[in-house]
N, C-alpha and C positions, 0 to 999 in steps of 0.2 A: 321751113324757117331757116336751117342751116344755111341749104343752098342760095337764100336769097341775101341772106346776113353775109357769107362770104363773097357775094358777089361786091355788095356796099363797101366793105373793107378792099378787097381788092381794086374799087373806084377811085377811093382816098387812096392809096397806097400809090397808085400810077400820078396821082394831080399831086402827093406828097413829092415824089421824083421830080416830076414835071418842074416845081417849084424850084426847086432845089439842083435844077439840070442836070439832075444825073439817071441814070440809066436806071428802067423797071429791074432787069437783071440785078441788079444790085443787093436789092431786099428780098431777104428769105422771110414770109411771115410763117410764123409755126402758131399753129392753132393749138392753145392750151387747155386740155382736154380732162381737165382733173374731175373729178366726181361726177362723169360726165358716164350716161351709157356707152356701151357699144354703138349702137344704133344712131347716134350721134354721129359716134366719129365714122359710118360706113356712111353718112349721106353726105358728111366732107369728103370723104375718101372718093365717093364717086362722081363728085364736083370740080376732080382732080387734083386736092388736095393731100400733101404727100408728109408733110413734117408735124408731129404734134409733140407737145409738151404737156408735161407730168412732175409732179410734186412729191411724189409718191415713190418708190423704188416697188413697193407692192402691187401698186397698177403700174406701173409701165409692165412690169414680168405678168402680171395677169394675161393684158390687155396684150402682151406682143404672141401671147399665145392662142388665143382668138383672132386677131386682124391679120388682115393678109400683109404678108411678107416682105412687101417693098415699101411699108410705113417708115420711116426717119422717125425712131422714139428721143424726144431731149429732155437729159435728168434736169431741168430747169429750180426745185425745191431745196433745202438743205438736205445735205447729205453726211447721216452719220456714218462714220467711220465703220460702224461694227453691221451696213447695208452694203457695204463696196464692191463685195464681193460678188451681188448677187445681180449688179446693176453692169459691171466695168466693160460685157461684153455683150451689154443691151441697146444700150443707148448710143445714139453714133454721136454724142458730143454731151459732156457733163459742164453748165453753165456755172455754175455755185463752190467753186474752190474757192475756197478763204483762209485757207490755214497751209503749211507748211505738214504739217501730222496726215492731214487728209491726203493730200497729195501724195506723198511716202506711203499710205497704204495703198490711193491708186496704181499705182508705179507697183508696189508691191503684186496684187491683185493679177494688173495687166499680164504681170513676168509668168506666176504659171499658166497662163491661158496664153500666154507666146501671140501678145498684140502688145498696139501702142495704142493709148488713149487722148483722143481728143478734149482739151479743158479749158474750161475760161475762167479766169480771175475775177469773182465776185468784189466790185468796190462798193463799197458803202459808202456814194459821194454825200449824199446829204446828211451821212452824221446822225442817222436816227437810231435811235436806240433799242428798237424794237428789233430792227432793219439786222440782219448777217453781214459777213462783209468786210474787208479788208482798209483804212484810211488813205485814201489818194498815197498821203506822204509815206504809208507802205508798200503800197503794190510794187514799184518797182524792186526793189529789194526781195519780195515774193516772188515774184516773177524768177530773179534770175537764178534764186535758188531750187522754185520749181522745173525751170530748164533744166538741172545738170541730173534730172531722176530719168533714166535711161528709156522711162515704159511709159512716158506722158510726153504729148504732145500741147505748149502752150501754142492755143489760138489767137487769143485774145481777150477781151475783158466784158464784162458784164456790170449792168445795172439796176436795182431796183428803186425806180426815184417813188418819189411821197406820193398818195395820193390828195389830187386837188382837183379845186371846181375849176379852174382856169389854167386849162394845159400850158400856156406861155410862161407858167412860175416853175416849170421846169425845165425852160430850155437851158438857163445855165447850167445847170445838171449836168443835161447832155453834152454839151460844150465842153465844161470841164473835162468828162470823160473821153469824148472824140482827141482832145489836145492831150491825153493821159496816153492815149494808144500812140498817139503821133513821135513823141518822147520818149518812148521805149521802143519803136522801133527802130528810131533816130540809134538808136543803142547797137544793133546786130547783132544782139546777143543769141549764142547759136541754142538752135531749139526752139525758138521763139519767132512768130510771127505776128502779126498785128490785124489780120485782113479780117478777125470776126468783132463786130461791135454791138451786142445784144443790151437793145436800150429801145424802152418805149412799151406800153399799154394802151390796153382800150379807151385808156385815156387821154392819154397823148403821143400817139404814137404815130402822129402826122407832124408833128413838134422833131421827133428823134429821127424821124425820117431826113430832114431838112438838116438837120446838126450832123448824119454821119449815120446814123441805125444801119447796122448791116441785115439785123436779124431783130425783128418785133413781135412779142409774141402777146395775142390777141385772145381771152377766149371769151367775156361775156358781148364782146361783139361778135360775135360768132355761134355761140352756144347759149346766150341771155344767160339771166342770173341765176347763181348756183342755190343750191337747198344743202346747206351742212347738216340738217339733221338726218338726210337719209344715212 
């Protein structure tokens, strides 16, 4: 099932390009892999799929000790502060900063493990309340004070839009966040680049493709639907 499911998303993913004339290269889909067996992710993995995503600080450290070694784990879930430590040299990009405090501990973290860490700016463009996330009219101001912490690297921004039955109601979403990246890097602020734009789900993530998505991460297209009560 996986391997036939990844093949479908990676069909959308290339006619999302297509649409949108830009280059397959472009889009890194990372299969998000949360409550998912092992078993799972080894029949993506030998599908040749190479990046997944995790919610969890507890499974990705599980899971990166089991799977083979050249997986791309992404801390894609929130992340408390009092987890950072045990994730900052795990995962090769933490999607979910939204705080100033978080970041300071990353940066902390990173400094005795003698790395720099990869981060993205969670925006809460749609304002939902449930939703994590920093206010469009913040991020920038977040941004430039997460640039001047020596042991993080900002990437770029991240989003989690609503979910809906008609992917088109969240294209301005992505819009808005594509022209969010564009404006800050418009900036040059040092430490700071703009080239990762992680926007888009199994829901519409042929919508984010088309607005900018650099990174869409997919998992009940990929893995069908989850069972919380295991």
């Amino acid at each position: 099932m996986v391997t036939e499911n990844l093949k479908i998303v990676e069909e959308k993913i290339a006619k999302a390009c297509e649409r949108a004339k830009r280059d397959r290269s472009e889009v890194t889909l990372i299969a998000v892999s949360k409550t998912k067996p092992e078993v799972m992710i080894e029949e993506a993995y030998a599908a040749g799929q190479r990046d997944f995503g995790e919610n969890k600080v507890q499974e990705i450290c599980r899971k990166k000790e089991l799977l083979p070694e050249d997986i791309r784990w992404h801390m894609i879930g929130h992340l408390q502060r009092n987890k950072v430590h045990q994730v900052v040299n795990k995962a090769c990009l933490i999607h979910s900063v939204d705080s100033l405090r978080l970041a300071e501990t990353i940066s902390h973290e990173a400094e005795k493990k003698e790395i720099k860490v990869p981060v993205l700016v969670e925006v809460n463009v749609a304002q939902e309340e449930s939703k994590f996330g920093v206010t469009t009219e913040e991020t920038i101001s977040l941004v430039e004070e997460i640039a001047k912490l020596p042991h993080i690297q900002v990437r770029g921004l991240m989003t989690i839009a609503p979910f809906v039955e008609d992917p088109e109601e969240n294209r301005g979403i992505f819009r808005k966040l594509k022209q969010l990246s564009v404006d800050i890097a418009a900036k040059n602020i040092n430490n700071v680049n703009m080239s990762v734009l992680s926007m888009g789900m199994t829901n519409d993530y042929e919508v984010a493709i088309e607005e900018g998505a650099t990174m869409v991460r997919v998992g009940t297209g990929i893995f069908g639907e989850r069972d919380y009560t295991k």
